[in-house]
Residue, then its C-alpha position, 0 to 999 in steps of 0.5 A: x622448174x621453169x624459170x622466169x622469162x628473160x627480158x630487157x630491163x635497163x638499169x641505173x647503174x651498170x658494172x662492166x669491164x671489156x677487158x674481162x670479156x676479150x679472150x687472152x688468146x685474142x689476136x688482137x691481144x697479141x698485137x696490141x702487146x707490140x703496138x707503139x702509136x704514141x709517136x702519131x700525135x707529135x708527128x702530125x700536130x703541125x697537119x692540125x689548125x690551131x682553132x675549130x672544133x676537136x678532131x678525133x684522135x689519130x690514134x684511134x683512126x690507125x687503130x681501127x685501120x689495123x683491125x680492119x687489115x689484120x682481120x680482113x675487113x675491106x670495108x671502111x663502112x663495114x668495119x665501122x659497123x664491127x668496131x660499133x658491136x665487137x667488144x674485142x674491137x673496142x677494146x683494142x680501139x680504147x673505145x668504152x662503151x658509150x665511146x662513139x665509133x668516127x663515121x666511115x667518111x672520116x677515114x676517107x677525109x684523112x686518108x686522101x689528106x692528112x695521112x697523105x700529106x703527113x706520109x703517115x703511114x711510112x713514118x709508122x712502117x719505118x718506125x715498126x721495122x726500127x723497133x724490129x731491128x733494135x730487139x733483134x727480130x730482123x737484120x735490116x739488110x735484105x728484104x724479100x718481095x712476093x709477087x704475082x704475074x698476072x696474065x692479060x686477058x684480052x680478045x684480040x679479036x675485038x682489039x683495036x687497030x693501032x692506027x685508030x688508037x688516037x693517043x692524041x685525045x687522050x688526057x693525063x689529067x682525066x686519068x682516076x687519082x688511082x691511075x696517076x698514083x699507079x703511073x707516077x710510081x712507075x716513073x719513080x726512080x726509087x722503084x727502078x723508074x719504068x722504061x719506055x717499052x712499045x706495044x708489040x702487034x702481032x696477027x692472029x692466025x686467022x686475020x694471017x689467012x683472012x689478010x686483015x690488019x694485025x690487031x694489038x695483042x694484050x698478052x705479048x705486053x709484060x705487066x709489072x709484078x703486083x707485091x702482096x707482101x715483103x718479108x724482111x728476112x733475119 
């Protein structure tokens, strides 16, 4: 027999758990069991003014930025809009759900300023890898870094000549933020401080025969190693 056609009905009253509808084999499951932020707030209380309106909770911010890196969401707009439709999102989030998901700009806010100023994110490593240690998962004396070499790819036959470079009309502080940041790790001594290394120039077979000047070749400068994960070893 046919049945009757479904459709929309609002109701008054509603009954509804997520939790009931997040697998238990979830991966956020998994990690939620490991998951201590409870340290985010006293942490960061002095980075909040005394008067104004209520901010939205940090907690909930790092949580949602863990969905995002563990499920590979890039995008902070993105993920806003999967945190808004997934159940298993919002569950691990602590977002019921007429809970109101924090607009993609918030995380720009607090990312290029508070988490920053406050170092948060380093203080949240530093606080996983301590419990690591005190359950017995690592050791805390070695690491072991991935990396990848990447090689240039330039045109040397479109390079500039290095005396039309014109170093001197270049600024520093016209560099992107990203740069700056890039360059002043570089020059940290904690990562083993950069040393000044001057660019080779070398001619290409066919400027040799032609006697053109030697061109700046890209692909002789060694370029630093880019980590994509540590691992700490036991």
């Amino acid at each position: 027999m046919l049945g009757p056609k479904q459709e929309a009905q609002g109701a008054l009253f509603y009954e509804f758990s997520i939790d009931d509808h997040v697998p238990q084999d979830h991966l956020l499951r998994s990690i939620d069991r490991f998951v201590d932020l409870s340290s985010i707030r006293p942490y960061l209380a002095e980075f909040y003014s005394h008067t104004g309106r209520p901010s939205i909770d940090p907690e909930l911010l790092i949580r949602m930025l863990l969905v995002g890196y563990c499920l590979g969401i890039r995008s902070e707009r993105w993920l806003c809009e999967e945190v808004h439709l997934n159940l298993a999102y919002r569950w691990f989030c602590r977002l019921d759900l007429a809970d109101p998901v924090p607009n993609h700009s918030t995380f720009s806010k607090n990312r290029h300023g508070r988490f920053r100023d406050s170092d948060l994110l380093r203080h949240l490593f530093e606080k996983t890898v301590a419990r690591c240690i005190a359950d017995g998962l690592v050791s805390g004396q070695r690491f072991a870094a991935d990396a990848s070499l990447i090689e240039a790819d330039a045109n040397k036959q479109n390079s500039t000549p290095k005396q039309d470079w014109g170093t001197g009309a270049i600024k520093p502080e016209d560099a992107p933020r990203a740069v700056r940041e890039y360059l002043d790790v570089l020059d940290d001594a904690a990562f083993g401080a950069a040393s000044e290394v001057k660019p080779k120039f070398r001619p290409t077979q066919t400027q040799q025969a032609n006697g053109l000047r030697p061109v700046k070749a890209l692909r002789s400068l060694r370029i630093p190693p880019i980590i994509s994960s540590i691992r700490i070893t036991v």
